[in-house]
C-alpha positions in Angstrom: 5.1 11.3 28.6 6.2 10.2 25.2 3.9 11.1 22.0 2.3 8.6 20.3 2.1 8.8 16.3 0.5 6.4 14.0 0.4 6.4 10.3 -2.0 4.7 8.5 -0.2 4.3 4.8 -0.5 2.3 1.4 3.4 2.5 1.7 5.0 2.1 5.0 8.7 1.5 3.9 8.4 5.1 2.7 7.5 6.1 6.0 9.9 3.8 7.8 12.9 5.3 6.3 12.5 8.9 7.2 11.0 8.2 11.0 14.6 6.1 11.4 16.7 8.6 10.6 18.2 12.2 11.7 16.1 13.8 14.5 12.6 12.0 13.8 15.1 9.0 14.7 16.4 10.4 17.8 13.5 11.3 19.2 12.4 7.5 19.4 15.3 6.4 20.3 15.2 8.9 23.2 11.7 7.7 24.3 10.2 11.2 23.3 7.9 9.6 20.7 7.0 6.4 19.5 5.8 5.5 15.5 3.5 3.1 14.8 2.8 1.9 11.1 -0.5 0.7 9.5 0.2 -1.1 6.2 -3.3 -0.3 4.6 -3.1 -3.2 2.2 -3.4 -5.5 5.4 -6.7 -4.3 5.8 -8.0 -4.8 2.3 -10.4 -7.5 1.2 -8.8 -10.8 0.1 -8.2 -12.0 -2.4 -7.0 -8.8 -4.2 -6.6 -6.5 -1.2 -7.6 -3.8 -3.1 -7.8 -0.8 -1.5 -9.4 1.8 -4.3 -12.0 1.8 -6.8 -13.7 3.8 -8.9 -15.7 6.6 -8.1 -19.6 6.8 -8.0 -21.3 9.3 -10.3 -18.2 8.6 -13.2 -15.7 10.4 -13.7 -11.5 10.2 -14.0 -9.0 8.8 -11.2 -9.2 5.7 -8.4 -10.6 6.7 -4.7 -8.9 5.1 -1.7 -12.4 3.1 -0.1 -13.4 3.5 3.4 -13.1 -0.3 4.6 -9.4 -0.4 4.8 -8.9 2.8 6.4 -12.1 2.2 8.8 -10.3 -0.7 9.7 -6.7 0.3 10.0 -8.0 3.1 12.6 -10.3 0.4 14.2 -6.4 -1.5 15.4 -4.9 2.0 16.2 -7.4 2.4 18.9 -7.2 -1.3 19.5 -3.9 -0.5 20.9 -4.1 2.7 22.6 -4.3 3.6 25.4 -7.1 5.3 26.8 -7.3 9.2 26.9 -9.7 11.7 27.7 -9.1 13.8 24.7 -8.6 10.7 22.0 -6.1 11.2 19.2 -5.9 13.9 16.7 -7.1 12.1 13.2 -4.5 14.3 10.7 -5.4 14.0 6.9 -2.9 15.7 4.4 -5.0 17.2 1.8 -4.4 20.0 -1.0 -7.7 21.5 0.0 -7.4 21.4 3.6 -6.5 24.3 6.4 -2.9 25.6 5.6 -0.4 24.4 7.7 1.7 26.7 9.9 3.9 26.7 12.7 0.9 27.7 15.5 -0.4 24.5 14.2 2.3 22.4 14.7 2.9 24.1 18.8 -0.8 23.3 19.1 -0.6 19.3 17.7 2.8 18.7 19.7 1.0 19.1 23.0 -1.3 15.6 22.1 -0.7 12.8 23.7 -2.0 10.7 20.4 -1.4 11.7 16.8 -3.1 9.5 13.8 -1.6 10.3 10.2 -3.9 9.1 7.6 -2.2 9.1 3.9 -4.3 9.9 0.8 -3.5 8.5 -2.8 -5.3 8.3 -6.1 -7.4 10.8 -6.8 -9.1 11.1 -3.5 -10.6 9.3 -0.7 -14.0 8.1 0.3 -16.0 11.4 1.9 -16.7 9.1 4.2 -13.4 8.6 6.4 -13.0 12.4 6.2 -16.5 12.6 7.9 -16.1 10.1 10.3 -12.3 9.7 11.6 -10.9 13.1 10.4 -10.2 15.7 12.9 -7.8 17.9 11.4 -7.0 18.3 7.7 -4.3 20.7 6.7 -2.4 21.8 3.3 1.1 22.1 3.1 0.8 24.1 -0.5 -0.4 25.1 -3.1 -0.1 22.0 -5.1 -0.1 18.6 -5.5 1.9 15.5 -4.6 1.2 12.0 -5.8 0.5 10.6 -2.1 0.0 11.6 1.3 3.3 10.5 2.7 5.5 13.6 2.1 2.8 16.2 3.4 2.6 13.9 6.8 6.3 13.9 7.0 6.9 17.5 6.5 3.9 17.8 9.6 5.2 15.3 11.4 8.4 17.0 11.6 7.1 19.6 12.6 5.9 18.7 15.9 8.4 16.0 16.3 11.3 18.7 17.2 9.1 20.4 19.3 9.1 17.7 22.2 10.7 18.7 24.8 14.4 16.8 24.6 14.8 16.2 21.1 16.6 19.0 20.0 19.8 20.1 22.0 18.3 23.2 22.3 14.8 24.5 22.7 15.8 28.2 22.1 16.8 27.7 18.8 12.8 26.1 17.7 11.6 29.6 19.5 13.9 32.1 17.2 13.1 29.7 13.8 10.7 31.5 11.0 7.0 31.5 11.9 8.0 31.2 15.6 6.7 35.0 15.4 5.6 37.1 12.6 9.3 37.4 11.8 11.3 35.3 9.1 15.0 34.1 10.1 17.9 36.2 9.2 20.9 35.2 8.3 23.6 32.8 10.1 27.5 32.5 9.9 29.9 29.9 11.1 33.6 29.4 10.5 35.7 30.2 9.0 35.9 34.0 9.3 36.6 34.0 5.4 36.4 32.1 2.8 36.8 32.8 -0.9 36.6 36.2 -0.3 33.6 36.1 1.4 33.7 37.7 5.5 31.7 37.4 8.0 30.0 40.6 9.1 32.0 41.9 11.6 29.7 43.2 14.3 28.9 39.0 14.8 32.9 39.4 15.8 32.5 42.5 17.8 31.6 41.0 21.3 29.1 43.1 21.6 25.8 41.1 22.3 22.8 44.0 22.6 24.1 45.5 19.2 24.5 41.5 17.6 21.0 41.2 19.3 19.6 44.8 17.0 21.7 43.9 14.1 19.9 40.1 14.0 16.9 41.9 14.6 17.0 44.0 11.8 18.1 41.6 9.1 14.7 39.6 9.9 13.2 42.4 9.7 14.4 43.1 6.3 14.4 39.3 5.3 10.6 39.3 6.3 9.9 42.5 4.6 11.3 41.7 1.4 9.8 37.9 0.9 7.0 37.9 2.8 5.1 41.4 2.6 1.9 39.3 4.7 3.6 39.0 7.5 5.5 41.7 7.6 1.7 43.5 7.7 1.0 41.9 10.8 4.2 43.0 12.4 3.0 46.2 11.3 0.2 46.1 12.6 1.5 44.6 16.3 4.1 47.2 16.3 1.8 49.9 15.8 -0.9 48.6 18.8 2.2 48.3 21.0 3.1 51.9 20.7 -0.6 53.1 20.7 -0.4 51.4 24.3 2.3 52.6 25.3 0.9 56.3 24.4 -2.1 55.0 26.3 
């Protein structure tokens, strides 16, 4: 079954020439998912095709209006296919749900994903109301569009489908695949400048290369990230208390 990803967007070249390229690219080309643009100015008003205005009540900065967007999502079901569950209605907003990797292994099991990309300095309540299902924050802070954040989500999930990478092991040992950061990773040569390659990745020795990776995270995690490296803590210490049990 291939995943289905639509992207409703002011600014679809934008889009285009990420989705083309590197693994978003080969997982199309593979048949693991399929990207569908929306050009939102196609579904402005003529003659202007305007697709913001200002807000009611005053104040500073444009807001994207509903009737575009209503409509772009009004052709996205036009030409999906039916499903029990419907798509997943994603909206990248600095004041939405931060995103994590839990999130992305939940969204990559949809059959239907629907991007919808924010500009100015907001949208009409009304679309989030009505259409949105999931809004999510990549940050703290803010970009000029919605583009980027959908990107960054949409890869994401994207190299989660079974197929696309070469490898599905190496997705389950990446950062935020547990409460653990990555370490770090070598490659040839064994030297270079000076610099070695710790030798017990040399040793042949694969539990102690298994401990010695294991540590490093646990240090990496523990140094740059002292939130999660609570909640290992914490899971550690309910797994011995268990085991006591």
């Amino acid at each position: 079954m291939s995943l289905r990803i639509d992207i409703i967007t002011p600014f679809p070249k934008l889009v285009e020439e990420v989705v083309t390229t590197s693994i978003l690219g080969r997982a199309s080309d593979k048949g693991r998912v399929s990207y569908v643009l929306h050009n939102l100015y196609e579904f402005a008003d003529p003659p202007h095709n305007k697709i913001d205005d200002e807000p009611y009540g005053g104040g500073v900065g444009m807001i994207l209006k509903p009737e575009p967007v209503f409509r772009a999502f009004d052709r996205v079901l036009e030409q999906s296919s039916e499903s029990a569950a419907g798509p997943r209605i994603i909206f990248p907003t600095p004041d939405g749900k931060p995103f994590t990797q839990a999130d992305a292994e939940e969204l990559a099991q949809s059959e239907q994903l629907v991007f919808i990309c924010g500009h100015y300095k907001g949208i009409d309540q009304r679309i989030r109301d009505e259409l949105v299902t999931d809004e999510y924050s990549i940050g703290d802070f803010v970009v000029s569009g919605g583009e980027l954040p959908a990107l960054l989500i949409l890869d994401a999930i994207v190299r989660l489908q079974v197929g696309v990478l070469s490898s599905m092991e190496s997705a389950e040992t990446d950062s935020f695949s547990s409460d653990l950061l990555d370490g770090p990773h070598y490659t040839r040569p064994r030297e270079f400048r000076g610099l070695a390659v710790p030798e017990i990745l040399l040793s042949g020795h694969h539990g102690e290369i298994t401990n010695w990776r294991l540590e490093r995270r646990r240090d990496q995690t523990r140094k740059r990230r002292p939130d999660l490296w609570r909640k290992q803590m914490k899971i550690e210490r309910q797994a011995l208390e268990q085991d006591d049990g």
